[in-house]
C-alpha positions in Angstrom: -10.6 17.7 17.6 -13.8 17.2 15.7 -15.5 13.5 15.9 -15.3 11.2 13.8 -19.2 11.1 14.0 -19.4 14.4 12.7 -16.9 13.8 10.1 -18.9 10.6 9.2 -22.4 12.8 9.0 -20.9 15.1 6.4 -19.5 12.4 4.5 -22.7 10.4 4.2 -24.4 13.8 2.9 -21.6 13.9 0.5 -22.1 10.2 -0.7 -26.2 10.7 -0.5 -26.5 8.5 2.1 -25.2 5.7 4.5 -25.7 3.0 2.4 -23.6 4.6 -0.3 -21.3 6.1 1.9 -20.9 2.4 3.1 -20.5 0.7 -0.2 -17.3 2.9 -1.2 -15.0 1.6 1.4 -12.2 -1.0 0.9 -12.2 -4.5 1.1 -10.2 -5.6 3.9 -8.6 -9.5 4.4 -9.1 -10.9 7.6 -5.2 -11.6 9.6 -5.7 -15.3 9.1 -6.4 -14.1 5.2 -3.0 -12.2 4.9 -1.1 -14.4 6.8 -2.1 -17.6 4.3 -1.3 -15.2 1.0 1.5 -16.7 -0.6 4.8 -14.8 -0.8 4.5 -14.7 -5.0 1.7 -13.1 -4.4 2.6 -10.7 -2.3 5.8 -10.1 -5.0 3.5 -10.0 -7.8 0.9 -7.0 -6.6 4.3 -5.2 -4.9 5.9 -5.2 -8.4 2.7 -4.4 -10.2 2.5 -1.5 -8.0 6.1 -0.3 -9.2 5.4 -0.6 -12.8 2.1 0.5 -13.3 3.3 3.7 -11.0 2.6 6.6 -13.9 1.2 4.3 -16.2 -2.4 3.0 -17.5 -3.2 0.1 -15.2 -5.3 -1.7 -17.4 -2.1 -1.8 -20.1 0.1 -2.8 -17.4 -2.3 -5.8 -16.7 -2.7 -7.0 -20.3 1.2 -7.5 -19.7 1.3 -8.7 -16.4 1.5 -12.6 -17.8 4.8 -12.1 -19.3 5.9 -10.3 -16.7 5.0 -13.6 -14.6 6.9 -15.5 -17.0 9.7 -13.4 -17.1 10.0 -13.4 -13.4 9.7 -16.8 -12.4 6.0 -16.7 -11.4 7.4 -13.9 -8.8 8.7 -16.6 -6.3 11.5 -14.4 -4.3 13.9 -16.9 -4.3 14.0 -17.9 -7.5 14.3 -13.9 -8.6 16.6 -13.2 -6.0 18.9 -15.9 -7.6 18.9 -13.5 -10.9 22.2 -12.7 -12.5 23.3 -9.3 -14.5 23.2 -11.2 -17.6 19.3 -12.4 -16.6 18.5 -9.0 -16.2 20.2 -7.6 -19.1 18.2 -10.1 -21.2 14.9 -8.5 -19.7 15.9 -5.3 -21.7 15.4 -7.1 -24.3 11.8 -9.1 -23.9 9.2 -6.7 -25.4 6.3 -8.4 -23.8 7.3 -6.4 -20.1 8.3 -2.6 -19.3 11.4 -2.1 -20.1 12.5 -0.1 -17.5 16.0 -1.0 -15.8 15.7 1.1 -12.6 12.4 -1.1 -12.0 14.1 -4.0 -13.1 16.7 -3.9 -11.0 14.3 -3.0 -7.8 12.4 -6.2 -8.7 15.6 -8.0 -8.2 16.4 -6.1 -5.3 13.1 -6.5 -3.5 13.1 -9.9 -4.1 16.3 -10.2 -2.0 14.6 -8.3 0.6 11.5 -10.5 0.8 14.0 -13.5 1.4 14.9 -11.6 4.1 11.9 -10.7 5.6 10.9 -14.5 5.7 13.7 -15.6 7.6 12.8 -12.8 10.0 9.4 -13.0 10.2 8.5 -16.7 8.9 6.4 -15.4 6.2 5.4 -11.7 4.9 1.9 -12.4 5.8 3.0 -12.5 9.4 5.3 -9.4 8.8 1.9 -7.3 7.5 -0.4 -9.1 9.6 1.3 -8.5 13.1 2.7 -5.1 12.5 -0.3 -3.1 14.6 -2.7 -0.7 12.7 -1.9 2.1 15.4 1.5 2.5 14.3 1.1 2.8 9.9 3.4 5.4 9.8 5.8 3.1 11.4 4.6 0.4 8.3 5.4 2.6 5.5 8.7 3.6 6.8 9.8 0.6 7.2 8.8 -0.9 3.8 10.1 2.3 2.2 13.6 0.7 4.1 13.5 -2.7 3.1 12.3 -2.0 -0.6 13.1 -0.3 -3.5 10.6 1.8 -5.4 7.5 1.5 -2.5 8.5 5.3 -1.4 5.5 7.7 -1.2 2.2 6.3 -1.5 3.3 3.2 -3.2 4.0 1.1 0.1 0.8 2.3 1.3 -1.4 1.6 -2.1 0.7 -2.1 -2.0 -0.3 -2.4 1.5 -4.1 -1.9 0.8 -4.4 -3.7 -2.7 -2.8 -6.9 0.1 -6.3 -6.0 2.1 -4.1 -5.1 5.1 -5.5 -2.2 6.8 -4.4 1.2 7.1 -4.9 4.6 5.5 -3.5 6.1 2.9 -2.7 9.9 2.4 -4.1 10.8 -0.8 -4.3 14.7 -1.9 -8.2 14.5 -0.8 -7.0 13.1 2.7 -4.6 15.4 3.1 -6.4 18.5 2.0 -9.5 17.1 4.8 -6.5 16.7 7.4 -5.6 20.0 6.6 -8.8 21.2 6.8 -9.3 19.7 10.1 -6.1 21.1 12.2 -4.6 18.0 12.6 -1.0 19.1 10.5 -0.6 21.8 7.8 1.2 21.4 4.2 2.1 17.9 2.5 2.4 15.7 5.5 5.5 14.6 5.2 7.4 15.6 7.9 8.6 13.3 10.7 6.4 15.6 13.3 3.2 15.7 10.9 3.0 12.3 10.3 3.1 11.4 14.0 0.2 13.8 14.4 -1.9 12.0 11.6 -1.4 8.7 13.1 -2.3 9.8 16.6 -5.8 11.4 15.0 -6.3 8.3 13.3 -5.5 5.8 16.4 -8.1 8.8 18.1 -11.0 8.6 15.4 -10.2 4.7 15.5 -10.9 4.5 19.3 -13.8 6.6 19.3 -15.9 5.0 17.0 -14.6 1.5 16.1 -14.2 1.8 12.0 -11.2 0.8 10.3 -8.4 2.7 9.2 -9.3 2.4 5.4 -12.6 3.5 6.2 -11.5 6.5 8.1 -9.2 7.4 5.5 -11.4 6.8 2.4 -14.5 8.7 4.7 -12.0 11.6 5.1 -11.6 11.7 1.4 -15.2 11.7 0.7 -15.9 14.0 3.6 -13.5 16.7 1.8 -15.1 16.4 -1.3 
């Protein structure tokens, strides 16, 4: 498998330099950092995810404080406790999306977040303990517990949280492609377990993040 310092070398070429190559990667939160997030929080940013999902972000945004409103400042428990009728009166408020099969996975993943609380004491401990060398493992799991968060959308929630991991845009993949390490869309069981183990392998070898490695991989294809 190639290095991860030769992938790096091409990528800063790409960027024009280290220090640019540098200044395009994520922001990351430290473990204390996610663990202290509140859980609204956490709701908020995962339901922004799902709506704004096909749609212009910055619109989404100029409605995200009724959409706060509307859901009870995204406390889970207090959405959890939502009724049919509550959420048939939602279809009706023209300040938020009015899209029921979101809606309803709002409601639905703020059941699940209860859940995850009582199992985990918070969800920052639930992000924050769940090791980087096992993402795959991560995004399966969210893509069980929630609604909507299939895809990329677990992963895109789990980075806008600072947790880190990678994410397998089309430019990742095509540069995993590329590289040997699986063939074709990724998303087989088999493939997947291949992309982690390169990662946990570029990881090891030269110390960077996750994000980094993913977002150099993107800028590497390029």
């Amino acid at each position: 498998m190639i290095s991860f310092t030769e992938i790096r070398a091409k990528a800063e070429d790409n960027a024009g330099g280290a220090t640019e190559l540098a200044a395009r990667m994520p922001e990351l939160k430290s473990d204390a950092e996610i663990r202290e997030t509140p859980a609204a929080e956490y709701f908020s940013n995962m339901s922004f995810r799902i709506f704004s999902t096909g749609l212009n972000q910055a619109m989404v945004r100029g409605k995200w404080p009724a959409f706060e409103a509307a859901f009870h400042g995204f406390e889970p428990a207090k959405v959890a406790f939502m009724t049919e009728d509550d959420i048939a009166a939602l279809m009706d408020n023209t300040g938020i999306i009015r899209h029921l099969g979101k809606i309803r996975a709002t409601h639905h993943n703020a059941l699940a977040l209860v859940d995850l609380e009582k199992e985990f004491g918070s969800v920052g401990n639930y992000l924050a303990d769940w090791p980087t060398n096992d993402m795959i493992g991560l995004y399966a799991d969210i893509k069980k517990r929630f609604k909507q968060l299939g895809g990329n959308s677990g992963p895109y929630f789990v980075r806008m949280m600072g947790k880190d991991g990678f994410i397998l845009t089309n430019d990742v993949v095509a540069a995993l492609n590329k590289l040997g390490v699986a063939s074709g869309k990724l998303t087989a069981k088999k493939d997947q377990a291949a992309v982690q183990a390169a990662f946990n392998t570029w990881h090891e070898e030269s110390g960077a993040s996750y994000a980094d490695i993913s977002r150099t991989l993107a800028i590497w294809i390029g």
